[in-house]
NUSE-224698 format. One line per field, with one value per atom (N, C-alpha, C, CB): residue number from 1; atom name; x, y, z. Coordinates in steps of 0.05 Angstrom, whole numbers, padded with zeros to 5 digits. Glycine has a CB too. Layout:
! residues N
resi <- (NUM | ...) $
name <- (CA | ...) $
east <- (X | ...) $
north <- (Y | ...) $
up <- (Z | ...) $
! end
This chain:
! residues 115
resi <- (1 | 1 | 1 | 1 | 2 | 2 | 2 | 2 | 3 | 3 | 3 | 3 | 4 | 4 | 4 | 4 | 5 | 5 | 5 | 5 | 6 | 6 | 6 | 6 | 7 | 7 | 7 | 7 | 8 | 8 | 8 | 8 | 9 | 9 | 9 | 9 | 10 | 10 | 10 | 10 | 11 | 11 | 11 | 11 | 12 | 12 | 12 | 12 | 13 | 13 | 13 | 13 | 14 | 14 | 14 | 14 | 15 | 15 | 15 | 15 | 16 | 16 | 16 | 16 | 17 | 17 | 17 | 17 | 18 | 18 | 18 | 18 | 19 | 19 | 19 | 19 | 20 | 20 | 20 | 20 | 21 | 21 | 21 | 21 | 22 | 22 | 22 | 22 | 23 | 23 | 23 | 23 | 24 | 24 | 24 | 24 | 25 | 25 | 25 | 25 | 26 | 26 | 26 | 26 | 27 | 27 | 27 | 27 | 28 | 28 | 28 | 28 | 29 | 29 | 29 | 29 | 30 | 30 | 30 | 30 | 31 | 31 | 31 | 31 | 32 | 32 | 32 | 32 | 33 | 33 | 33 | 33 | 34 | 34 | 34 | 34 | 35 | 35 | 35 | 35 | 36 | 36 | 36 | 36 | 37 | 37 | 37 | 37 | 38 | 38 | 38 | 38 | 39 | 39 | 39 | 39 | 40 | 40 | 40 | 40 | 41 | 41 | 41 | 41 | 42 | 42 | 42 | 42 | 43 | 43 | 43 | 43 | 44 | 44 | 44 | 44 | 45 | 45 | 45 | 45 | 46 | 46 | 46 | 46 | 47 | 47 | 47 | 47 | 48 | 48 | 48 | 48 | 49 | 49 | 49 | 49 | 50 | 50 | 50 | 50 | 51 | 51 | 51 | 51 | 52 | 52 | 52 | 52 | 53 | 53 | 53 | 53 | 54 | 54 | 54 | 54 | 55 | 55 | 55 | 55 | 56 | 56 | 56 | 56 | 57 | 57 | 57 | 57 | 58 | 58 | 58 | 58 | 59 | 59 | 59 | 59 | 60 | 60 | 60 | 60 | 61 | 61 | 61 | 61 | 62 | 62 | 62 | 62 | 63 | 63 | 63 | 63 | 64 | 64 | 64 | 64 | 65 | 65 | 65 | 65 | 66 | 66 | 66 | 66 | 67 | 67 | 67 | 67 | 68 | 68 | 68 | 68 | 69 | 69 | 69 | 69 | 70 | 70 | 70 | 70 | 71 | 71 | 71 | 71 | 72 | 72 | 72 | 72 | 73 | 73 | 73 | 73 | 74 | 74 | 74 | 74 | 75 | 75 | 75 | 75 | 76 | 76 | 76 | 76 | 77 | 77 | 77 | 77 | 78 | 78 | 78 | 78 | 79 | 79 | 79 | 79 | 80 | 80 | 80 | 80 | 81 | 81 | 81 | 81 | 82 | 82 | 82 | 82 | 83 | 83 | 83 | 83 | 84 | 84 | 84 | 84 | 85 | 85 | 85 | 85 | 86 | 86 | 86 | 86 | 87 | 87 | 87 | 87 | 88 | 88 | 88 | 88 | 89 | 89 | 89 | 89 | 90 | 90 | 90 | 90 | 91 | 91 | 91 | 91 | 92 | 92 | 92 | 92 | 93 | 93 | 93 | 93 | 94 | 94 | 94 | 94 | 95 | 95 | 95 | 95 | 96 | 96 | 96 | 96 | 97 | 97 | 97 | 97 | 98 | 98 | 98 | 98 | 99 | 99 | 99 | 99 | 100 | 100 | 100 | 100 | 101 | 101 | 101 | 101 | 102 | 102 | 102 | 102 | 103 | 103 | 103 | 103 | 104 | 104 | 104 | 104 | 105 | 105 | 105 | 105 | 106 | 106 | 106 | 106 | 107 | 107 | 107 | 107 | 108 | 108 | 108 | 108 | 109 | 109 | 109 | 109 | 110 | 110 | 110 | 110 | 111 | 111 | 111 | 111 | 112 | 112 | 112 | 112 | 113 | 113 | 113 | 113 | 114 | 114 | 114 | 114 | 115 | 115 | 115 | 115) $
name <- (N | CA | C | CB | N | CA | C | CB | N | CA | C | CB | N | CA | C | CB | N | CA | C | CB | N | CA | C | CB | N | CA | C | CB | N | CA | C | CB | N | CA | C | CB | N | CA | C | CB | N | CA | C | CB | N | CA | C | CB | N | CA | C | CB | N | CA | C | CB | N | CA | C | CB | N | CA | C | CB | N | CA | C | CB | N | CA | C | CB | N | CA | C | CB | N | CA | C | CB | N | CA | C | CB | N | CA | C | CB | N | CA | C | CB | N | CA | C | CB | N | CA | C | CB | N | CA | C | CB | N | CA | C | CB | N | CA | C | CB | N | CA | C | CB | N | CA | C | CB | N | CA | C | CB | N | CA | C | CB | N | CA | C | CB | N | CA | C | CB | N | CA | C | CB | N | CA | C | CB | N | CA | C | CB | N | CA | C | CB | N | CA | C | CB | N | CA | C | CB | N | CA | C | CB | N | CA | C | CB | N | CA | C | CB | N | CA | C | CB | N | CA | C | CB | N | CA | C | CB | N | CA | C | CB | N | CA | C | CB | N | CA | C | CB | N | CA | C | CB | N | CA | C | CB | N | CA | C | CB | N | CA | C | CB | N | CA | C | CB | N | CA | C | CB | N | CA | C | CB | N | CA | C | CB | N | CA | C | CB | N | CA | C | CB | N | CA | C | CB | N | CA | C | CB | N | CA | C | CB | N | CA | C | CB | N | CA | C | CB | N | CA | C | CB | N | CA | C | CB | N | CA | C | CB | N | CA | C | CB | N | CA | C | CB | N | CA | C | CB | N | CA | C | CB | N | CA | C | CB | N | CA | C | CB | N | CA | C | CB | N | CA | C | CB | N | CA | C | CB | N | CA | C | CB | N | CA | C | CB | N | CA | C | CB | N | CA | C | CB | N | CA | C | CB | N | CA | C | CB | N | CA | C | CB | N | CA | C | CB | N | CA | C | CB | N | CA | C | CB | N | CA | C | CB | N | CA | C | CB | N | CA | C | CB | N | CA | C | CB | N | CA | C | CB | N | CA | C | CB | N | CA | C | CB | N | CA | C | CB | N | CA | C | CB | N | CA | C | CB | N | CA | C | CB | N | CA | C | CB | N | CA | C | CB | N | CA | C | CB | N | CA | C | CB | N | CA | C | CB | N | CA | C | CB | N | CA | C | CB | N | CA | C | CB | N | CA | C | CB | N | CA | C | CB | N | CA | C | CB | N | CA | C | CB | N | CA | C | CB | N | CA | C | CB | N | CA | C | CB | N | CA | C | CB | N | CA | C | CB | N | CA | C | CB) $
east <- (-00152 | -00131 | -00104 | -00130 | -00103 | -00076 | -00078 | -00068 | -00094 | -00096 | -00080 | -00139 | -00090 | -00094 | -00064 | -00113 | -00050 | -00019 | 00005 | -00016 | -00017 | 00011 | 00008 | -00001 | -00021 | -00023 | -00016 | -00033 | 00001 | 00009 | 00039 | -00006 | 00053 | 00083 | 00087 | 00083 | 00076 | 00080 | 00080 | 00048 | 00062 | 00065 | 00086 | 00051 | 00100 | 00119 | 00146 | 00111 | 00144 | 00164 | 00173 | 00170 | 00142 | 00137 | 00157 | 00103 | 00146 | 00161 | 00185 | 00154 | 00200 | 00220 | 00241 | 00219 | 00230 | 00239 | 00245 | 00228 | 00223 | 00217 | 00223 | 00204 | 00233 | 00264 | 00286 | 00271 | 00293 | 00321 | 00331 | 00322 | 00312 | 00311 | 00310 | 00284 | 00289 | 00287 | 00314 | 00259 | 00321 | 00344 | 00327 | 00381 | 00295 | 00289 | 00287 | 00274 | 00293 | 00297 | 00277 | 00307 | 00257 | 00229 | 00239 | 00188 | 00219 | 00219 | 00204 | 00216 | 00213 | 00197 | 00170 | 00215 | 00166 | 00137 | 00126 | 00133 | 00135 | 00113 | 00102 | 00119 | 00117 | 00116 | 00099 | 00150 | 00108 | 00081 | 00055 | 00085 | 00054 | 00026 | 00015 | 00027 | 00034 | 00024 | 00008 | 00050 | 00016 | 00012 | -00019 | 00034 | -00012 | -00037 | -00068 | -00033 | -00066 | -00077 | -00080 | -00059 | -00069 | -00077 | -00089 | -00058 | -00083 | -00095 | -00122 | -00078 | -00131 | -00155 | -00181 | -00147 | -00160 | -00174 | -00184 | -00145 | -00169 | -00175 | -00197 | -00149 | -00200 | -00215 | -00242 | -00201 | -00238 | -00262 | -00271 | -00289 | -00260 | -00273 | -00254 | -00302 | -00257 | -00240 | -00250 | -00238 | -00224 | -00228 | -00242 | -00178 | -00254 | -00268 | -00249 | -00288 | -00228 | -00204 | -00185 | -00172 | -00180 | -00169 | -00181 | -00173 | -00205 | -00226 | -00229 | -00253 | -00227 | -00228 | -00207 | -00221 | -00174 | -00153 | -00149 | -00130 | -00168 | -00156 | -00176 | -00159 | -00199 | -00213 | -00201 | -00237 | -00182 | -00170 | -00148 | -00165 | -00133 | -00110 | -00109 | -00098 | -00135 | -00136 | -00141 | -00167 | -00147 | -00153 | -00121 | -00171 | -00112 | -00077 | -00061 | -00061 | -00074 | -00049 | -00027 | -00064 | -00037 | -00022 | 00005 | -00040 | 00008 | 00035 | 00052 | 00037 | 00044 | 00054 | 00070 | 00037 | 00070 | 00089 | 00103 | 00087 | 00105 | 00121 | 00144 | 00119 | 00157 | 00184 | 00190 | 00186 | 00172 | 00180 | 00185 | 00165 | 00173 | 00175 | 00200 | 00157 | 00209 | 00235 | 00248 | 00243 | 00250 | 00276 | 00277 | 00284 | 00249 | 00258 | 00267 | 00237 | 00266 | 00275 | 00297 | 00265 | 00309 | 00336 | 00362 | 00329 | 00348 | 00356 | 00343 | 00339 | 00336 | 00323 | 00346 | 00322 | 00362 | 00382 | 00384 | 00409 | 00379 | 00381 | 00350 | 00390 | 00341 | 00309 | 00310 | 00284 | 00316 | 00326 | 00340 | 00347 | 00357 | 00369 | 00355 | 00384 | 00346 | 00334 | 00298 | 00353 | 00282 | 00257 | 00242 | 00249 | 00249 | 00227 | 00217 | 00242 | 00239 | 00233 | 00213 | 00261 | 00219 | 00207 | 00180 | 00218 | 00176 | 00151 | 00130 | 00158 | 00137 | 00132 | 00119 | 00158 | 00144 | 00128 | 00108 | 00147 | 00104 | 00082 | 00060 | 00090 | 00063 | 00040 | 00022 | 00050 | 00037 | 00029 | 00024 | 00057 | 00035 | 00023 | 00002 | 00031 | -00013 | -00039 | -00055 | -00042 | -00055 | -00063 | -00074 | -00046 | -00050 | -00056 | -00071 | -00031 | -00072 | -00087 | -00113 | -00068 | -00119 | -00146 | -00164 | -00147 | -00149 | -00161 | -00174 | -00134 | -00154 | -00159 | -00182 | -00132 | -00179 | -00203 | -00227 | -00199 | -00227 | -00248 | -00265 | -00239 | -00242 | -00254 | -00266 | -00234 | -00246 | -00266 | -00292 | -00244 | -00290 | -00320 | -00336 | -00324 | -00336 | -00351 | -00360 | -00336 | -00343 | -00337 | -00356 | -00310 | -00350 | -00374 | -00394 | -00369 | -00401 | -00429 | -00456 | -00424 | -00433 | -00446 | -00454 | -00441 | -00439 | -00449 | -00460 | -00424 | -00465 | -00479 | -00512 | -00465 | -00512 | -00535 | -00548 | -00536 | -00529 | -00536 | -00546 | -00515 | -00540 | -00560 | -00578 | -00543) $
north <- (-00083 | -00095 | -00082 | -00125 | -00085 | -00069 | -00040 | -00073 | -00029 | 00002 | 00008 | 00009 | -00011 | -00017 | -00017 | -00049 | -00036 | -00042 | -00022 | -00070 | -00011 | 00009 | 00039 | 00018 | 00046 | 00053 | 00056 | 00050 | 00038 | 00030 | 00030 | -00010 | 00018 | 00017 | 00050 | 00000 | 00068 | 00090 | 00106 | 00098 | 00116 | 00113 | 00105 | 00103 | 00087 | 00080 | 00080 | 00057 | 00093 | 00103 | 00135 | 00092 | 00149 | 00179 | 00177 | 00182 | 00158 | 00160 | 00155 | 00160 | 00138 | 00128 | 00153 | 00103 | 00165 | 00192 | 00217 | 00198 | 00220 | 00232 | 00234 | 00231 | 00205 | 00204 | 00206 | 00174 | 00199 | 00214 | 00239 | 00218 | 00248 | 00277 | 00299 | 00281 | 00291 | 00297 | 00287 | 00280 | 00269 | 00248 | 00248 | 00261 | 00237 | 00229 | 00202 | 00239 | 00186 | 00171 | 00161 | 00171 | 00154 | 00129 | 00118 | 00142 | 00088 | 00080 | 00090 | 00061 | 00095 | 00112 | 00095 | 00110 | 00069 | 00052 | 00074 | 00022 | 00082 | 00079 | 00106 | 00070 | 00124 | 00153 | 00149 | 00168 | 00130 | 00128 | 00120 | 00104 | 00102 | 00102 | 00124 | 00086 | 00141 | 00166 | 00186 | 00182 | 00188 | 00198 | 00188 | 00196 | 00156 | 00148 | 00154 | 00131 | 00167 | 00167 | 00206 | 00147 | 00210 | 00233 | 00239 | 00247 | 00229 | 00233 | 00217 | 00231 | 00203 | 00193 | 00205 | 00176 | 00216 | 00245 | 00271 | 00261 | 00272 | 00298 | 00295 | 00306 | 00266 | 00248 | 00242 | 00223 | 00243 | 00231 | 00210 | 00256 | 00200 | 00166 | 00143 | 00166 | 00126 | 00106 | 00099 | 00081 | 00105 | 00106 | 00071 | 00106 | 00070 | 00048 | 00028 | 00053 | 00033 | 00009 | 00001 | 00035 | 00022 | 00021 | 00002 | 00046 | 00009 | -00014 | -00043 | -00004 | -00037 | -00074 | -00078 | -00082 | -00063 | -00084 | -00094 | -00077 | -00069 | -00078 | -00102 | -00048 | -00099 | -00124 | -00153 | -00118 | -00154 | -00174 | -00190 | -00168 | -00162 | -00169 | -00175 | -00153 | -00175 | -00165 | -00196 | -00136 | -00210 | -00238 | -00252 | -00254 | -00244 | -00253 | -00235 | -00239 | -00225 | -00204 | -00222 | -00182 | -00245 | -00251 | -00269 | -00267 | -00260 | -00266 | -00246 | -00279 | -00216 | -00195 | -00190 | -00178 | -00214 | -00216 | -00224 | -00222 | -00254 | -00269 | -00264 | -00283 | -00244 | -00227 | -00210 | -00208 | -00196 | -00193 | -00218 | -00176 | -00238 | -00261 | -00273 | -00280 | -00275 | -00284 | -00266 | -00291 | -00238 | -00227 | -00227 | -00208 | -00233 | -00230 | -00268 | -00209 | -00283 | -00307 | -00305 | -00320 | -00291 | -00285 | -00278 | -00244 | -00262 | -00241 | -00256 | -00208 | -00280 | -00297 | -00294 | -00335 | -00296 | -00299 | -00269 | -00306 | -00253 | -00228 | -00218 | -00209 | -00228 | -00229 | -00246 | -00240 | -00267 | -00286 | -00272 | -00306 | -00255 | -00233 | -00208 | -00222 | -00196 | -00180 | -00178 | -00150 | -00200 | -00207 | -00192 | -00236 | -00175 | -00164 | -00133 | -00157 | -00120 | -00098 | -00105 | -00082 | -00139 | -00136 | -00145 | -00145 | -00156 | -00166 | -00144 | -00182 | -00124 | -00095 | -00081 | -00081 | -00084 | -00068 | -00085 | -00055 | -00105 | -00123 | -00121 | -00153 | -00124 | -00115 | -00090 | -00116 | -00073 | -00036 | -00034 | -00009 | -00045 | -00046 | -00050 | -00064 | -00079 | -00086 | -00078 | -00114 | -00064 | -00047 | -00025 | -00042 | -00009 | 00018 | 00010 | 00040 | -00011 | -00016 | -00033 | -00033 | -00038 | -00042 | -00022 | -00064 | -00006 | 00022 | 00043 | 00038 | 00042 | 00062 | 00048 | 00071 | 00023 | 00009 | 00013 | -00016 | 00012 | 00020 | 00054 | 00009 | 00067 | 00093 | 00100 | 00112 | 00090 | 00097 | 00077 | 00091 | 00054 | 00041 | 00045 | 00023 | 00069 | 00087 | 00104 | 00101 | 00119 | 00137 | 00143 | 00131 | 00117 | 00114 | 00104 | 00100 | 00080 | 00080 | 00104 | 00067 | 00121 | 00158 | 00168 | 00176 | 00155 | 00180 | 00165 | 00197 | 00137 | 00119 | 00124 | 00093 | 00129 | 00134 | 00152 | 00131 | 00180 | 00201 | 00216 | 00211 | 00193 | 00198 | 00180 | 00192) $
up <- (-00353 | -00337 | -00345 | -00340 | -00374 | -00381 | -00378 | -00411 | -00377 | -00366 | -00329 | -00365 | -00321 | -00288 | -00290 | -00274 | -00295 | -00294 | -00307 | -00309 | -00325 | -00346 | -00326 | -00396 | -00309 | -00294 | -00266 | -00299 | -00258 | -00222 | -00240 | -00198 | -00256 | -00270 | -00270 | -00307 | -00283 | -00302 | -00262 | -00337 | -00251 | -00225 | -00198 | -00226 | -00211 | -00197 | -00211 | -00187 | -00237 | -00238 | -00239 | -00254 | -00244 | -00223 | -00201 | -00206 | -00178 | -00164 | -00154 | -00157 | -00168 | -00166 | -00176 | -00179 | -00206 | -00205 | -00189 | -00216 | -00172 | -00153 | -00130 | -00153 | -00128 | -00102 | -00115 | -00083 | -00138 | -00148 | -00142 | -00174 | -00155 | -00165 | -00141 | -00184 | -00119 | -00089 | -00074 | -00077 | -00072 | -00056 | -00031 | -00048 | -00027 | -00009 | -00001 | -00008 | 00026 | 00034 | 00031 | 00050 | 00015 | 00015 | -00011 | 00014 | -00010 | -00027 | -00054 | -00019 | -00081 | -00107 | -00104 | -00145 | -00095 | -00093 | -00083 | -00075 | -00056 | -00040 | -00043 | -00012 | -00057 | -00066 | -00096 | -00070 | -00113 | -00134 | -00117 | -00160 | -00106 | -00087 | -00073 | -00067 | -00068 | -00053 | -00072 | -00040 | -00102 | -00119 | -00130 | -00134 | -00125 | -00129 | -00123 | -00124 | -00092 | -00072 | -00065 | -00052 | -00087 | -00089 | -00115 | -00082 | -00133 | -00152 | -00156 | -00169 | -00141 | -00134 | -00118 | -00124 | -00100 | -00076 | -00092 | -00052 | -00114 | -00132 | -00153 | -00148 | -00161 | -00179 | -00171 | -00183 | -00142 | -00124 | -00145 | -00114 | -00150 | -00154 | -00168 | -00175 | -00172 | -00186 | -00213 | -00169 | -00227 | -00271 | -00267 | -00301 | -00284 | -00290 | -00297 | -00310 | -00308 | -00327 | -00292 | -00365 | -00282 | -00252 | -00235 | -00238 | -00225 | -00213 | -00224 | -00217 | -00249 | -00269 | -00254 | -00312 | -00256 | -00247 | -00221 | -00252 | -00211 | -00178 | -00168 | -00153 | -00179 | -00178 | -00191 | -00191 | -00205 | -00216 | -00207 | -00235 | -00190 | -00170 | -00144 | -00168 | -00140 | -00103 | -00102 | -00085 | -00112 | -00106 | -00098 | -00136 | -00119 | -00124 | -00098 | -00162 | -00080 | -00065 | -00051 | -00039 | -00041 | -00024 | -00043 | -00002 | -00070 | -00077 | -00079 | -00098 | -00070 | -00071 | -00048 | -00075 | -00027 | -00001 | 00001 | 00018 | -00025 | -00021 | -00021 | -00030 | -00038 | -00037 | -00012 | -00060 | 00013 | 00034 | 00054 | 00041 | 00047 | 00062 | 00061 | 00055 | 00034 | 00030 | 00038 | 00007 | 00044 | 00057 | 00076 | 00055 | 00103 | 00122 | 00138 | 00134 | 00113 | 00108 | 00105 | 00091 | 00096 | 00080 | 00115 | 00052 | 00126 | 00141 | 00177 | 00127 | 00175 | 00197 | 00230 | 00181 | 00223 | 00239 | 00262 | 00217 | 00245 | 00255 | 00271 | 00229 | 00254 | 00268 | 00288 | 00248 | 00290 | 00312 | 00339 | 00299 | 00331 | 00347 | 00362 | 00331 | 00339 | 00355 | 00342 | 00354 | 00368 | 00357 | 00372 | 00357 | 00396 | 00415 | 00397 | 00452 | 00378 | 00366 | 00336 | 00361 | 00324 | 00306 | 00311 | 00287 | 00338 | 00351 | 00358 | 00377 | 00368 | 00374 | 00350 | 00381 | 00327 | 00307 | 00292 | 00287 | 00293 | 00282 | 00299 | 00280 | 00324 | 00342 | 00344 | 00364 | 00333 | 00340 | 00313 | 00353 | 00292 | 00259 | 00260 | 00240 | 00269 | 00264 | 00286 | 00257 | 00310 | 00323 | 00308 | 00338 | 00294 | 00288 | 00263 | 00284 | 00247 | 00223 | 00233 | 00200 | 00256 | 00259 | 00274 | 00271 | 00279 | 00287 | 00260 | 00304 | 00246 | 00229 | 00214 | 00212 | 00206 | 00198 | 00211 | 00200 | 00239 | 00251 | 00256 | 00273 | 00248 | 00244 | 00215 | 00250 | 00196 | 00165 | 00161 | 00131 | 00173 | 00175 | 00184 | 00180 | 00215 | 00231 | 00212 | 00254 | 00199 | 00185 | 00156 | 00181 | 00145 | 00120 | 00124 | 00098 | 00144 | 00152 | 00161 | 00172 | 00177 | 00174 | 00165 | 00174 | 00140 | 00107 | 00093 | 00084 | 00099 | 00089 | 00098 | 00097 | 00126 | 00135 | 00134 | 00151 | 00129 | 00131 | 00099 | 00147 | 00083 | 00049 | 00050 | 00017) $
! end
């Protein structure tokens, strides 16, 4: 577990560096995740101490929103304002994320079948 966390920290501050240093406009999170996700692709598989944590966390995810919840709690009024663009992008989000879901589950059932 402590591998898992000093692992996703150490990672996210890769990237947090990595938008400094770049001056690119993303968040350094989402650029240590990117890193993540490549260095996994290169790994072809998941470290054993990695998998313990993510199995430990994934139960807990849904407190990992609660801080986007509160901002767009924070910021209600404006959302109140203009709700047809943030309605839109919530709609076409879980659209495009149940699609893509639906292609890598096409996707590995294939190669599931096909060994």
């Amino acid at each position: 577990m402590l591998y898992a966390i000093a692992t996703l920290f150490l990672l996210q501050a890769l990237g947090d560096a990595l938008v400094r240093l770049a001056g690119w406009p993303l968040p350094g999170s989402v650029v240590g995740m990117l890193a993540l996700f490549g260095a996994l692709l290169v790994l072809r598989r998941v470290p054993a101490g990695l998998d313990q944590g993510a199995k430990a966390l994934l139960p807990h995810m849904m407190l990992l929103f609660i801080p986007s919840v509160t901002g767009v709690m924070l910021h209600f009024e404006r959302v109140a304002r203009e709700w047809r663009p943030f309605l839109l992008a919530s709609v076409f989000g879980a659209v495009v994320t149940l699609v893509v879901t639906a292609l890598v589950l096409k996707w590995l059932l294939g190669r599931q079948a096909a060994a």
